[in-house]
C-alpha positions as CSV (number, residue, x, y, z in Angstrom):
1,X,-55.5,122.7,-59.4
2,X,-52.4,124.7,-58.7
3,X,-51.5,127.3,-61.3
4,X,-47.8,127.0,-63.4
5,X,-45.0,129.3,-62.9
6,X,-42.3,129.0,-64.3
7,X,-38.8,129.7,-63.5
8,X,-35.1,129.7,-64.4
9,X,-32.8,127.4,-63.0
10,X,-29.2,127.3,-63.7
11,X,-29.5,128.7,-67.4
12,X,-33.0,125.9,-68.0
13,X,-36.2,127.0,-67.8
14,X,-38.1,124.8,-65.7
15,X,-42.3,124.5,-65.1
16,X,-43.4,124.1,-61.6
17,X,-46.7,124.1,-59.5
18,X,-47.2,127.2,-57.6
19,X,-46.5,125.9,-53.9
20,X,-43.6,123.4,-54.8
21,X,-40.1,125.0,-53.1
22,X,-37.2,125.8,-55.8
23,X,-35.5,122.4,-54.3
24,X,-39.1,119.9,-55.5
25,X,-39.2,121.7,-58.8
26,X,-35.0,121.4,-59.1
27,X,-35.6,117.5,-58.6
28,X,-38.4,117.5,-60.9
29,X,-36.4,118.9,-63.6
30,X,-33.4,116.2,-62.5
31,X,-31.2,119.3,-60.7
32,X,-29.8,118.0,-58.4
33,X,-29.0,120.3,-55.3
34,X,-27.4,119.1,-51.6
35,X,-29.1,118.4,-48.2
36,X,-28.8,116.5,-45.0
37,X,-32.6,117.8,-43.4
38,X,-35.3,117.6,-46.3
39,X,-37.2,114.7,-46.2
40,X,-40.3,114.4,-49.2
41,X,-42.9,113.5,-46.7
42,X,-42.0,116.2,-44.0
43,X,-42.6,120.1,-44.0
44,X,-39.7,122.5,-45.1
45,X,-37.3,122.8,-41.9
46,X,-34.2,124.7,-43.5
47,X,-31.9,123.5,-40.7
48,X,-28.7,122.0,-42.6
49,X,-28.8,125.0,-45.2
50,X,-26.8,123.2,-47.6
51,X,-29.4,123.8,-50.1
52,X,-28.7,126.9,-50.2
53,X,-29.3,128.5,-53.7
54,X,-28.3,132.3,-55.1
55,X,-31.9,133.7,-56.2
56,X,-32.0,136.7,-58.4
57,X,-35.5,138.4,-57.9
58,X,-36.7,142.1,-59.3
59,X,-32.2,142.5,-59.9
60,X,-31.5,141.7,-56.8
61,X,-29.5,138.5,-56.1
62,X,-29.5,136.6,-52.7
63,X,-28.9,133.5,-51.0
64,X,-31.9,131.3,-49.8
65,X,-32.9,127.8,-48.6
66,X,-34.3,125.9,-51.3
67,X,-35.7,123.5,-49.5
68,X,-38.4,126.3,-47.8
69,X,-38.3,128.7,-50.3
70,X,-41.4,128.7,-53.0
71,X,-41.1,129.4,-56.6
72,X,-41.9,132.3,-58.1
73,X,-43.0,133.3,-61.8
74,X,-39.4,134.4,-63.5
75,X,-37.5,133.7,-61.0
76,X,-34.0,132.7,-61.5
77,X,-32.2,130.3,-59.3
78,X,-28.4,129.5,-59.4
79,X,-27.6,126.7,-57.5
80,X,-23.7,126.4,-57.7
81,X,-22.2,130.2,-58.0
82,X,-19.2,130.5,-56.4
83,X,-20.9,132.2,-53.3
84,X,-23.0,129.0,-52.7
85,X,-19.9,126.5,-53.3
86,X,-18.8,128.6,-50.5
87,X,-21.4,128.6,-48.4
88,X,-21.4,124.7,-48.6
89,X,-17.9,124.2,-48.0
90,X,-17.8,126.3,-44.3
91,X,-21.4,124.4,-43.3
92,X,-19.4,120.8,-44.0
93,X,-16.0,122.4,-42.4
94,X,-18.6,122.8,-39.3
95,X,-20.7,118.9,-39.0
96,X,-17.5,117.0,-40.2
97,X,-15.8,117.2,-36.8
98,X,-19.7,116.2,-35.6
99,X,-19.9,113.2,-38.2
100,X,-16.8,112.8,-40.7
101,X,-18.8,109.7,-42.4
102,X,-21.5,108.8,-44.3
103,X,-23.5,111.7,-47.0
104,X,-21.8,114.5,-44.9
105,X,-18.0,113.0,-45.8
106,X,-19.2,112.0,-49.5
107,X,-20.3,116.0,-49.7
108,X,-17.4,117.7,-47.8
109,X,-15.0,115.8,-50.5
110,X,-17.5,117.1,-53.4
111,X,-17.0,121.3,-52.2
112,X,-13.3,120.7,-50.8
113,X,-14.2,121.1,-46.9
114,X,-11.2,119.9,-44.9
115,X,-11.0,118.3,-41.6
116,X,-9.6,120.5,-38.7
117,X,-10.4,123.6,-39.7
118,X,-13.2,124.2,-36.9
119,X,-13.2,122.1,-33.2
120,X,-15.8,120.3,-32.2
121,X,-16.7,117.2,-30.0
122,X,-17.5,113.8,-31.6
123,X,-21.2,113.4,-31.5
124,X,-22.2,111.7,-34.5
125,X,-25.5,114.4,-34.4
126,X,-25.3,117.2,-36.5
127,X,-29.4,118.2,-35.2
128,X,-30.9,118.0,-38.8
129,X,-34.0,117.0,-36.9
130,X,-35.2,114.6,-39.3
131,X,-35.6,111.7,-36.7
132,X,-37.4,114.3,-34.3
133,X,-39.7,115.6,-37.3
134,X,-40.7,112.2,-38.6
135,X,-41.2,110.4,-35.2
136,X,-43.8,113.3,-35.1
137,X,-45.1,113.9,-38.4
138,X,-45.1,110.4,-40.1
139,X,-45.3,107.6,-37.8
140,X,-47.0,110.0,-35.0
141,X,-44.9,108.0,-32.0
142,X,-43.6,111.0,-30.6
143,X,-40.6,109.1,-29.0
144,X,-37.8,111.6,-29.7
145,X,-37.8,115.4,-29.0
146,X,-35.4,118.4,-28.8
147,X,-34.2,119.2,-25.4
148,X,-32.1,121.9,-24.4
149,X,-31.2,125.6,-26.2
150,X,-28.4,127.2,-28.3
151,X,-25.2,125.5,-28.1
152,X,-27.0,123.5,-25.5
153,X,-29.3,122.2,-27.7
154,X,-29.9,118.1,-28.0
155,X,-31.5,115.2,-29.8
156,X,-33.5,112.6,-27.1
157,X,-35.6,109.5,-26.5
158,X,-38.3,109.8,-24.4
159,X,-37.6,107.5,-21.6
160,X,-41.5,106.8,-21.4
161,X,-42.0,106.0,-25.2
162,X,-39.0,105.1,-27.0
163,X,-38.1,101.7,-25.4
164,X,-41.3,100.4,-26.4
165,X,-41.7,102.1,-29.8
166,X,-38.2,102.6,-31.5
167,X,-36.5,98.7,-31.7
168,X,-39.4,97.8,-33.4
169,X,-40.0,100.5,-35.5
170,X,-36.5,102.1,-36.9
171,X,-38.4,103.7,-39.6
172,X,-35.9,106.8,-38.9
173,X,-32.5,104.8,-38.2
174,X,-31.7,104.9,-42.2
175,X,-32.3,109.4,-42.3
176,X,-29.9,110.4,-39.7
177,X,-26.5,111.4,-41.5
178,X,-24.5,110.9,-38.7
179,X,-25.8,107.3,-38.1
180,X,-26.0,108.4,-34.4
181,X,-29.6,107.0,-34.3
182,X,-28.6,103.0,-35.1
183,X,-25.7,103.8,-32.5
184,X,-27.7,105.1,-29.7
185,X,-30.4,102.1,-29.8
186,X,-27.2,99.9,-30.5
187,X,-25.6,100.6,-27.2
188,X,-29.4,100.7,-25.3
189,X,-29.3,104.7,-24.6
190,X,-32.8,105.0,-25.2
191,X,-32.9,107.1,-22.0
192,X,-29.9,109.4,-22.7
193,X,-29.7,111.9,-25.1
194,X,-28.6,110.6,-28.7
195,X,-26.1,113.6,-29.0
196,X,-24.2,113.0,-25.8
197,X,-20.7,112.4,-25.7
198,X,-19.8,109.3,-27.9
199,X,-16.8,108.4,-25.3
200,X,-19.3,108.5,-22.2
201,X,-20.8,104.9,-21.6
């Protein structure tokens, strides 16, 4: 059985298992803290970092992801300082030009991000990787991957799987933010990649 620690979040102190990440044990104790990546049944990825939290450990404060980062015995964890509102607000400024609807739009309202601050081209994928990472850890299909690096960097069917898995499965098509997934399988690109130009037929 996992020993207790517990912490302080936001002024409360809260009990949680020792191997739960501050984000669990924030929901646990009905704290509610932002993300587009985490998904309950996958492993901590930290790619959105919009849960980011303000930690102060041993006097020394800091800014982590709460979705990967694991509670600690008297630990304190701010979760809406006026660093992390921050924080938040330039992450949206950067995926709203990506995908101005859905969660992200809702959110960017919430911390005051504004539209056309930063350029970028409409993709509808802001490569939270939660369709990639539960094709592979959940279902076990396989039939979408990463391709590409850096700004390069893409979401993609695999021609040889995804035709024959993904219409009948769409276990992932209600995680993506962007709703680029439903779209892609929508307009047959099964065999393109998902974060390719929305314009280009």
């Amino acid at each position: 059985m996992s020993r207790e620690v517990t912490l302080e979040i936001d002024g409360r102190k809260v009990k949680a298992r020792e191997g739960m990440t501050i984000l669990e044990a924030a929901r646990e104790a009905g704290i509610e803290i932002p993300t587009l990546c985490y998904h309950e049944k996958l492993k901590p990825y930290g790619a959105c970092r919009l849960c980011t939290v303000e930690i102060v450990r041993e006097g020394r404060s800091r800014l982590v992801a709460s979705c990967a980062y694991p509670v600690e015995e008297g630990l304190i964890v701010k979760t809406e300082t006026e660093l992390v509102r921050k924080v938040r607000k330039l992450i949206l400024e950067l995926l709203l030009p990506l995908a101005p609807t859905g969660p992200i739009k809702s959110l960017a309202k919430k911390y005051g991000a504004k539209e056309g601050r930063f350029k970028a081209e409409l993709t509808s994928c802001i490569l939270c990787g939660l369709c990639v990472r539960f094709c592979a850890e959940d279902t076990g299909a396989h039939a979408i991957c990463f391709v590409g690096r850096g700004a390069e960097r893409q979401v993609a069917f695999v021609p040889e799987v995804a035709p024959n898995i993904c219409p009948t499965c769409r276990e992932c098509y209600e995680l993506c933010p962007g709703g680029k997934i439903v779209e892609a399988e929508s307009e047959s690109m099964l065999s393109i990649p998902i974060s390719e130009k929305i314009s280009k037929k």
